[in-house]
Structures are given as C-alpha cells and as structure tokens.
C-alpha positions as CSV (number, residue, x, y, z in Angstrom):
1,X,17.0,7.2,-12.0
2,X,16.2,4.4,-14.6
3,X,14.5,2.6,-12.1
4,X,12.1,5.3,-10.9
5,X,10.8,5.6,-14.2
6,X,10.6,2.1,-15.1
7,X,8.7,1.2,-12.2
8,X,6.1,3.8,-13.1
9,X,5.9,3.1,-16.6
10,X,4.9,-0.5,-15.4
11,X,2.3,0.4,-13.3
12,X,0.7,3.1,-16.2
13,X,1.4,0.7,-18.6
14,X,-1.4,-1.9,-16.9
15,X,-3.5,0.9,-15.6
16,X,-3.7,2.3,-19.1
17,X,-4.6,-1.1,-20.1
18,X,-7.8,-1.6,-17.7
19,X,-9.4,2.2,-19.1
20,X,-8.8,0.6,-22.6
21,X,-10.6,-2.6,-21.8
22,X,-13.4,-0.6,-20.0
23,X,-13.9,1.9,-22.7
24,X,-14.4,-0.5,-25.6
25,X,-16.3,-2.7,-23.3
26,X,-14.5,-6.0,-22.7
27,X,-14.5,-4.5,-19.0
28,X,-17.5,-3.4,-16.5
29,X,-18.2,-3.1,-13.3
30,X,-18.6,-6.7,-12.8
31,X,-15.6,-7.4,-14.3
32,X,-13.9,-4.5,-12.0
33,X,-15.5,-6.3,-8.7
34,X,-14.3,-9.9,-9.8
35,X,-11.0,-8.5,-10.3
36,X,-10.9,-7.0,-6.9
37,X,-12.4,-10.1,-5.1
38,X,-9.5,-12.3,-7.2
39,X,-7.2,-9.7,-6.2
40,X,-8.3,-9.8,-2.3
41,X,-8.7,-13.3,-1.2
42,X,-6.6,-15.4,-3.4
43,X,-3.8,-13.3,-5.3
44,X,-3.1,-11.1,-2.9
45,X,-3.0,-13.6,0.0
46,X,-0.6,-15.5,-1.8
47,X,2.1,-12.7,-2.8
48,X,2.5,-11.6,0.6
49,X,2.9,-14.8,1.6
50,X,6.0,-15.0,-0.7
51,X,7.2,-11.7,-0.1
52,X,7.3,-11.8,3.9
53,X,8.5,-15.5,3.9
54,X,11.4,-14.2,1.9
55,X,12.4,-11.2,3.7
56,X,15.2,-11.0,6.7
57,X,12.9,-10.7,9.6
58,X,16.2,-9.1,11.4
59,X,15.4,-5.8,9.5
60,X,12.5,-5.6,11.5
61,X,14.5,-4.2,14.2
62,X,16.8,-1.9,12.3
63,X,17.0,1.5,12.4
64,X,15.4,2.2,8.8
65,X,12.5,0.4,10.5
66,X,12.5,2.9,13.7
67,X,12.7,6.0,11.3
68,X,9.7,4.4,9.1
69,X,8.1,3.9,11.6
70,X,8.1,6.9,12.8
71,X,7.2,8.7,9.5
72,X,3.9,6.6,9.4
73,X,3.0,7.5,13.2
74,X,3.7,11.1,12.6
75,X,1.3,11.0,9.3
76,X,-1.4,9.5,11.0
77,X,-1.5,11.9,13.9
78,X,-1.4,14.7,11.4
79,X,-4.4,13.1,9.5
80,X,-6.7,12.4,12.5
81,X,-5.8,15.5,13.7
82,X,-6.4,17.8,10.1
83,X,-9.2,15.5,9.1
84,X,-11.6,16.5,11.9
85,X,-10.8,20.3,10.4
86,X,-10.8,19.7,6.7
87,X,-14.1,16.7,6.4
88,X,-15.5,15.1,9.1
89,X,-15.9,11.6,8.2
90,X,-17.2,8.3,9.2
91,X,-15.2,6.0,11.0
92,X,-14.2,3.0,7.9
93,X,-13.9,6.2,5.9
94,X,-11.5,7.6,8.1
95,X,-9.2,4.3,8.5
96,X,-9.5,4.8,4.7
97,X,-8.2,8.4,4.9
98,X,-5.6,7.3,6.8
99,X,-4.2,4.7,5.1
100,X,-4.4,6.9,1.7
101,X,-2.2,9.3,3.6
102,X,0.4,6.6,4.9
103,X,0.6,3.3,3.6
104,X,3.0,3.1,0.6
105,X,3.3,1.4,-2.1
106,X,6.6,-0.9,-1.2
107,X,5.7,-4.1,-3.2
108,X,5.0,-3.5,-6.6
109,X,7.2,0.2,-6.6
110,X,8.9,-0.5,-3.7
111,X,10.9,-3.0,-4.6
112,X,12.2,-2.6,-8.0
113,X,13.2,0.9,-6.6
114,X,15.2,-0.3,-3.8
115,X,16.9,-2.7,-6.4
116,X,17.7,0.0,-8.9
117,X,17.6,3.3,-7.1
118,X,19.4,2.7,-3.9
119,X,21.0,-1.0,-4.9
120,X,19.6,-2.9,-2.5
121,X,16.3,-5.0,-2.3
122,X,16.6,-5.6,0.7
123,X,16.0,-1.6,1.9
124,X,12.6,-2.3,1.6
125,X,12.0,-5.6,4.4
126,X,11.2,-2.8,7.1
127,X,8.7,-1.2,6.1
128,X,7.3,-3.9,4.2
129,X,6.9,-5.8,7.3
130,X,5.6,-3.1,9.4
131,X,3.0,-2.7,7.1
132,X,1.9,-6.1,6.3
133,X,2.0,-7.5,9.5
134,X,0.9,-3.9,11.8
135,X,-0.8,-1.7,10.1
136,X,-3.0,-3.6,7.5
137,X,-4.1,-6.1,9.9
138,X,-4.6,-3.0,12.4
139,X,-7.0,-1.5,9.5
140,X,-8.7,-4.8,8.7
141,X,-9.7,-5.5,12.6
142,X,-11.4,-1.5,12.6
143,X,-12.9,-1.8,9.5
144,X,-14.3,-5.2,10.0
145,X,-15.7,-3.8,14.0
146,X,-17.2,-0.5,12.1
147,X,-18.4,-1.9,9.3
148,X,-20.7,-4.8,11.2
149,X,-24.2,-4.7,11.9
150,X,-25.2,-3.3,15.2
151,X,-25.0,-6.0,18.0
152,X,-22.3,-8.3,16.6
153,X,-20.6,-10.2,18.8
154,X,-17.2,-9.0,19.8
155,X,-16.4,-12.9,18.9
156,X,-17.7,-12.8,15.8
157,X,-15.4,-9.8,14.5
158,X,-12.6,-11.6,15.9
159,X,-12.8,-14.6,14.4
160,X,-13.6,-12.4,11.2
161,X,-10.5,-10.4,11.0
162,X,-8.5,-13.9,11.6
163,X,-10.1,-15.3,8.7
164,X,-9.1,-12.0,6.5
165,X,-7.1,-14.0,4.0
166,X,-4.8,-10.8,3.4
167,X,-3.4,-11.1,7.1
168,X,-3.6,-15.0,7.0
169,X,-0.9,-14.5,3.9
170,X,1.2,-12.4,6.0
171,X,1.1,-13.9,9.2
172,X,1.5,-17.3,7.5
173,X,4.7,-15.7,5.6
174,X,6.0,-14.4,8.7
175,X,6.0,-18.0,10.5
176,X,7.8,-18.9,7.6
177,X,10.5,-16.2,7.2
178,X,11.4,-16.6,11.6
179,X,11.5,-21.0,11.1
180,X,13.2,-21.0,8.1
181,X,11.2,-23.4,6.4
182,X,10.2,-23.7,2.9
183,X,7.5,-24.6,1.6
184,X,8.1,-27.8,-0.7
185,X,7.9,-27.2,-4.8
186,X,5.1,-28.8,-5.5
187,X,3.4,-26.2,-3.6
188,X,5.3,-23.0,-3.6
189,X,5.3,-23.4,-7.4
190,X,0.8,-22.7,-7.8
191,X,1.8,-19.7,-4.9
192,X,4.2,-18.3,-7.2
193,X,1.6,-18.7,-10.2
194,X,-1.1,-17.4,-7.8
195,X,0.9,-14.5,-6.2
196,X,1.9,-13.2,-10.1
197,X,-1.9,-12.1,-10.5
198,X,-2.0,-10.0,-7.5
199,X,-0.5,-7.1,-9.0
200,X,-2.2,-7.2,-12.6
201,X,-5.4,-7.8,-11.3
202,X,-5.3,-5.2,-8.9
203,X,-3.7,-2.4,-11.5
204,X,-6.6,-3.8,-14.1
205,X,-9.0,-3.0,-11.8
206,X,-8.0,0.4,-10.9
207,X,-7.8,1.4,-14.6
208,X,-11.4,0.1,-15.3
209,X,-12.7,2.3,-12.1
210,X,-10.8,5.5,-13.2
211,X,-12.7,5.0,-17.0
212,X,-16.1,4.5,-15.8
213,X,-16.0,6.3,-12.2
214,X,-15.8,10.0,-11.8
215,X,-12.9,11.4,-13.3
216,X,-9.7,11.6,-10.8
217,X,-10.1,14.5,-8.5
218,X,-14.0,15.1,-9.2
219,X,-15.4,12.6,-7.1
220,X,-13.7,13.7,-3.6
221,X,-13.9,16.9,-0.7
222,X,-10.5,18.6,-2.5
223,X,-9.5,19.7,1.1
224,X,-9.5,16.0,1.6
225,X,-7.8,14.9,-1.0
226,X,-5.0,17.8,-0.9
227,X,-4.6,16.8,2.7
228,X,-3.8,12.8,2.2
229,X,-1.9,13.5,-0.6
230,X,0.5,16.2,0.9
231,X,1.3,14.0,3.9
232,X,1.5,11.1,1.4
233,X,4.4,13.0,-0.7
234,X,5.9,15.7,1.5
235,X,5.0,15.4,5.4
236,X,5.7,11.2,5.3
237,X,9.3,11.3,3.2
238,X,10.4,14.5,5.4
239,X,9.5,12.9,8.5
240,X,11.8,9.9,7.7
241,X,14.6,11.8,6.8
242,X,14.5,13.9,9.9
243,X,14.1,11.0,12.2
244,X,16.6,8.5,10.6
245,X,18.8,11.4,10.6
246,X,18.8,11.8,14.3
247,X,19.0,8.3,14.7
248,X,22.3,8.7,13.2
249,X,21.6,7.1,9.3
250,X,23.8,8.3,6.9
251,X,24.2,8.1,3.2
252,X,22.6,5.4,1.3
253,X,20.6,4.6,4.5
254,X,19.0,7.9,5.2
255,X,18.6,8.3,1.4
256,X,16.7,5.3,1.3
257,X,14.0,5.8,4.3
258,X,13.4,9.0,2.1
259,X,12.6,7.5,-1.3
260,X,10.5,4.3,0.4
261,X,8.4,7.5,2.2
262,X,8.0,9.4,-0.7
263,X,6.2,6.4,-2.2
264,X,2.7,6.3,-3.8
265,X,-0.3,5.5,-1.9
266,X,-0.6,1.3,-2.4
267,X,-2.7,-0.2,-4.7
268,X,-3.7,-2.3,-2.0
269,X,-5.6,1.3,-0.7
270,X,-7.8,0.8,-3.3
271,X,-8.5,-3.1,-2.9
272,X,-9.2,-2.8,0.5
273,X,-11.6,0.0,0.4
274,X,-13.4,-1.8,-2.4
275,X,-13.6,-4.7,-0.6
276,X,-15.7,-2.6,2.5
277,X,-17.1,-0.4,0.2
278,X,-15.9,2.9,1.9
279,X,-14.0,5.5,0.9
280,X,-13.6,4.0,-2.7
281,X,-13.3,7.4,-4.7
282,X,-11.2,8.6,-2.0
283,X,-8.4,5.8,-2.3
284,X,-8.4,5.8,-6.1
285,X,-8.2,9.3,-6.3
286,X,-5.4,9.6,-3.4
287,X,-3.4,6.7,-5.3
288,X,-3.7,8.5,-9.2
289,X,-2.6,11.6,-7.6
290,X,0.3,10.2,-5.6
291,X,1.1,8.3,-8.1
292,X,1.9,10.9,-10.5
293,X,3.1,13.6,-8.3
294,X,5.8,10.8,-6.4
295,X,7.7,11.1,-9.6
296,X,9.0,14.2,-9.0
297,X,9.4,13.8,-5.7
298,X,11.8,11.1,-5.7
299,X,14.1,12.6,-8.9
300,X,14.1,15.7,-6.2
301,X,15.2,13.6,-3.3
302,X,17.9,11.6,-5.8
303,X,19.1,15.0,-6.6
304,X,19.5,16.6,-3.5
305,X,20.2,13.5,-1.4
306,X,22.8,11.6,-3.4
C-alpha cells in the first residue's frame, strides 16, 4: 500500500511544482510548449529506449499480456462505440479519446507499483510493450494521416510516422532487448542522463497547463469526460480481471493485470495531444481525473484481491 501512495505523491509532488512556477511567473506557455517539445523528441525517445531494451521480451507472450490485451481492445470498442452517442468528434480527437480511455500510465506509476505493490518489476513488461511498440505507434501513424493537409502523399505520412522519434525509441529498444546487445557506456550513460528528463519535463508541463488553462473539468463535454474516465478506472481493470481469470491466472498474477488496468491515464496522453494539438483539454483533464480517482481504486482492488 506504501507504494501506491508513494508513487502518487511523486507525481503531485512535480505537478504541484509546474502550477507554482506558472503562477508566480517563472513558467508560461512558452515555457509549457518547450517542455513538451523536450519531453517529445528527445527525453522521451530516450527513456523508452532504456525501458523496452531492458525488459524480457518473453513476457510479450504471456498470459498477463493476453488478458491486457484484452482489457485495452474491450475499452476501445466501448469508446468508439459510446463516443458516437455521448460527443461526436473529429477523427485526431477521437484517437485522443481513445487513448485517454485506455492507455495507462505503466512507466512512471507503473513501475514502482509493480515493484512495491505486487513485488515484481517485471509485471509490468507486457503491457509496457504492447503499448509502446502497438498502440502508440498505431496512434501516431492516424494522427499523423488525419492531421496532414489535404493531398499528402501516402509516402510522405509514412516516412513521417517512421521518423516519430517516440516509436524510433521504442522500436530501437526493442531491437535491442530480442539481440541482447548493449549499448557501450560511453553512450548509454548521456541516454540515461537524457531519459531522466522525460518524466519531469512532462509532469512540469502538465502542472503549468492545469494553472493557466481552464480549470480541470471545465474545459471538456462532461459526458465525455465521465465516459473516458469510467472505462479508464472501472470498465479497463474489470475487464482484465475477468479475462485473466478465464485464462486461468491466479493470485498474484490476476491481482496484478487488475492494478496495471486500473492505472491513470499516461502522461504521455497529454504529450502526444499537445504535440498535434487536438484534444489537449481533453487528455489533461482525463489524466487529473484518473489520476486522483485511481487511488482508490487500487487500495479497493488490494483489499478485495489480496
């Protein structure tokens, strides 16, 4: 239970920190869009990198990875589905939706919540993986074709979602994590260095938009944002449980594709709508809100679960 709460008190900790700076001034919008470009194509890049190279690419076929999976596919179904009901948006805006009502956050909370909450790191490889390697890239590519001007070659959009440093990292990682090589010291070390600013930079950021932006919760539809955020913290994590569960998962196992579901909408949400400029208010919103409600959420599913 220690964990829980210390990962979160990390993350407010830093968010609190970028509203400080942005209401006495030291931080403005500017500031807020170079920390997001930093954040985007060299920090970020460069922790996932390190992350996927260090995983055990056999988790990618585990179970846990099957029932994660699954929990993902049936929140995005649900979402495409509800969305057309509740707001009918756009298409970037709607891979933004989606994301805000799927993609969690498994790097920054993920992982010291696997280490300390279920005892095991390594829990979170699966869906870290899947994530990094299928679903961002998969966002990237549709936001990249519905964000370009009218007539863009279909050869042009390729070549521009290859050149999105944030799969380059991953895919980059990956190579690394299935050879088994590693990278020699004198240039794994500036990665490291590099990667370390990923996270600040991107929790700065989201403080300084929630200071001078519309306050949480006033800036998007409320359908909307009641919709992302209940498949975020209650369709996702009961998904995963159900399906690991038939999947035969017991114990620590099944306990643990509930917690990683149950976690907040990603930071990287936020980055990546900021970077297309679509669906910004949505994706901060959807993260504040899931971030503060997942608490909860998870001290219920340590209770009943374990």
């Amino acid at each position: 239970m220690a964990g829980v709460l210390e990962g979160f008190a990390a993350l407010a900790i830093l968010i609190g920190l970028g509203a400080l700076l942005a209401h006495i001034g030291f931080l403005n919008y500017a500031a807020q869009t170079m920390l997001v470009r930093l954040a985007f194509w060299v920090a970020s890049p460069a922790l996932l990198l390190t992350v996927v190279a260090d995983a055990d690419v056999h988790d990618v076929f585990s179970a846990n990875l099957v029932a994660s999976a699954g929990a993902v596919a049936g929140s995005l179904l649900l979402y495409l589905v509800l969305s057309r009901v509740v707001a009918r948006r756009p298409g970037p805006e709607t891979v933004v939706g989606s994301l805000c009502s799927m993609y969690v956050n498994a790097g920054n909370l993920g992982i010291p919540i696997a280490a300390y909450v279920l005892g095991d790191a390594a829990f979170v490889a699966p869906i870290l993986l899947m994530q990094l390697v299928v679903l961002q890239p998969t966002a990237l590519a549709i936001l990249d074709r519905t964000t370009a001007a009218e007539g863009t070659k279909l050869t042009t959009l390729a070549l521009r979602t290859l050149r999105n440093p944030l799969l380059l990292g991953a895919l980059l990682g990956l190579v690394l994590a299935l050879t088994g090589f590693r990278l020699p010291t004198i240039v794994q070390d500036p990665i490291d260095l590099l990667g370390a600013m990923a996270v600040p930079a991107m929790l700065l950021a989201y403080g300084v938009s929630l200071r001078l932006g519309p306050k949480p919760g006033a800036g998007s539809p409320a359908r909307e944002l009641t919709l992302v955020v209940g498949l975020k913290l209650l369709v996702q994590p009961a998904l995963a449980y159900l399906i690991g569960f038939a999947l035969g998962l017991q114990d620590t196992a099944l306990f643990a594709v509930a917690v990683l579901a149950a976690l907040p909408t990603a930071q990287n949400v936020f980055v990546v709508a900021s970077r297309y400029d679509r669906g910004v208010v949505l994706a901060r919103d959807a993260i504040f809100l899931s971030t503060i409600g997942s608490v909860p959420v998870i001290i219920l599913l340590t209770t009943l679960l374990t």
